[in-house]
Structures are given as structure tokens and as C-alpha cells.
C-alpha positions as CSV (number, residue, x, y, z in Angstrom):
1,X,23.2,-22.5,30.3
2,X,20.1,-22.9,28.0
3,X,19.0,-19.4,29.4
4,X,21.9,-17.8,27.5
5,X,22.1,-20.0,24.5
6,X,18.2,-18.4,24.4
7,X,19.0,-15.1,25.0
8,X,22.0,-15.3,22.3
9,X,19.4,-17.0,19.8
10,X,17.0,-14.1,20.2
11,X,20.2,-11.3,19.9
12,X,21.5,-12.9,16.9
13,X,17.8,-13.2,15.0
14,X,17.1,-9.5,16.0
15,X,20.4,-8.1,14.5
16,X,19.4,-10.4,11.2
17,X,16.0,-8.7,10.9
18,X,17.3,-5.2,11.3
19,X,20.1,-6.2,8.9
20,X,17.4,-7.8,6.8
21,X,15.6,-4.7,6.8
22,X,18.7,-1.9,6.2
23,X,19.4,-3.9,2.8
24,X,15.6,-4.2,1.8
25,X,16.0,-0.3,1.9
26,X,19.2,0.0,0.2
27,X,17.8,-2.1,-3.0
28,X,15.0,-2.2,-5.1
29,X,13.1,-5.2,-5.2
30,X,13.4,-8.0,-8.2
31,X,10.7,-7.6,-10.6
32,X,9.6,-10.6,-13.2
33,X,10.4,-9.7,-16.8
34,X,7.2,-10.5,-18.7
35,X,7.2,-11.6,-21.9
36,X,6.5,-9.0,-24.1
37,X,7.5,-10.4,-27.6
38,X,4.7,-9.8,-30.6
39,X,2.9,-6.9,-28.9
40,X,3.3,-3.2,-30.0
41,X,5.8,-1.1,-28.6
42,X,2.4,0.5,-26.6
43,X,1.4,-2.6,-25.6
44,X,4.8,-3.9,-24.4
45,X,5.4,-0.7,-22.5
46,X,1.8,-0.6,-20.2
47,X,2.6,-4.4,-19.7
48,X,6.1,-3.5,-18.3
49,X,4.6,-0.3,-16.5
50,X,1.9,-2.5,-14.9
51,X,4.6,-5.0,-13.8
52,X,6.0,-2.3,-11.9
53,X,9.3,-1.0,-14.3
54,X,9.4,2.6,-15.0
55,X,12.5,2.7,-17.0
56,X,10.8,1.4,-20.6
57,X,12.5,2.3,-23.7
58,X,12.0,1.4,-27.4
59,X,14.9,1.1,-30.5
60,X,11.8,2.8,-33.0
61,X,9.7,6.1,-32.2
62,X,6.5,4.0,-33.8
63,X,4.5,2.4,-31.1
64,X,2.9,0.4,-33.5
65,X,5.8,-1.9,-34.1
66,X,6.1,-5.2,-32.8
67,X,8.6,-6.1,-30.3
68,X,10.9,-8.8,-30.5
69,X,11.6,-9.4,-26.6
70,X,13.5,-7.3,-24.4
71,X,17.4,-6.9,-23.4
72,X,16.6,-9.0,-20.3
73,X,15.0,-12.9,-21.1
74,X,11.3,-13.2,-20.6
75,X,10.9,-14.9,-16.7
76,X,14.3,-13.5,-15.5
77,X,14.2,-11.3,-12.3
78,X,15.5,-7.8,-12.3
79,X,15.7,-4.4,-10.2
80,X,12.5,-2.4,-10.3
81,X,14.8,0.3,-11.2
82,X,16.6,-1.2,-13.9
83,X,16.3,0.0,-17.5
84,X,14.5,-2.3,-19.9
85,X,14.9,-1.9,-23.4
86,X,12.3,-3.3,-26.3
87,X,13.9,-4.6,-29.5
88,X,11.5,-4.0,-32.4
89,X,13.1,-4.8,-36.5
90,X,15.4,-3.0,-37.9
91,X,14.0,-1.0,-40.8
């Protein structure tokens, strides 16, 4: 009986691992928003490129403008592919 219970064990942890490993493909991993508020828009966007997001946009064509945060809180976890948007003053 213990034999089986085994064998079951090891079935059940192998279909969890391939499962594991079919969603790990099918998302993008989280990613730490840094915080980003008081750089420049440059500076912000090589921070958030270095952190591994692609997607960086800013509200002001300047790159010299300071940035406010970022649509998602500072030390929240996102998508690698999700879009992250700098808000700098309005002028």
C-alpha cells in the first residue's frame, strides 16, 4: 500500500511541475516597480529599462522633466510586459 501511495505522490508532483512549467510560459514574469519619483523622464526610463520593462512612456516629450511616480505604486509587482506610464507636471 505505501508502494502506491509513493508512486501516486511522485505522478501527482510530476503533472504539478509540468503544469508549473506550461503557465510560467504562458505569462510574463512579475517585475518590481522601482521608484522612480524626482528623476528625469531619461533617468526614470533607463531605471525601468534596467529593471527589465520595455513598455516606458512619458505624459511630456521633454526628458528633462521630473517625474512624479508612475501609474503603478513604487514596490508593487507587475507583468514584464505591462505598460508603465511616468507622470511628470502639467504645464
Amino acid at each position: 500500500m505505501r508502494e502506491s501511495l509513493k508512486r501516486v505522490s511522485v505522478a501527482v508532483a510530476a503533472a504539478g511541475a509540468i503544469s508549473l512549467a506550461g503557465s510560467a510560459v504562458a505569462h510574463a514574469a512579475p517585475l518590481l516597480v522601482p521608484d522612480v519619483s524626482g528623476m528625469t523622464v531619461l533617468e526614470a526610463t533607463e531605471t525601468l529599462n534596467d529593471a527589465g520593462f520595455d513598455n516606458v512612456f512619458a505624459s511630456t516629450p521633454d526628458p528633462t522633466d521630473e517625474v512624479l511616480g508612475t501609474n503603478y505604486d513604487a514596490g508593487t509587482f507587475v507583468d514584464e510586459d505591462t505598460t508603465i506610464l511616468l507622470v511628470t507636471p502639467t504645464r
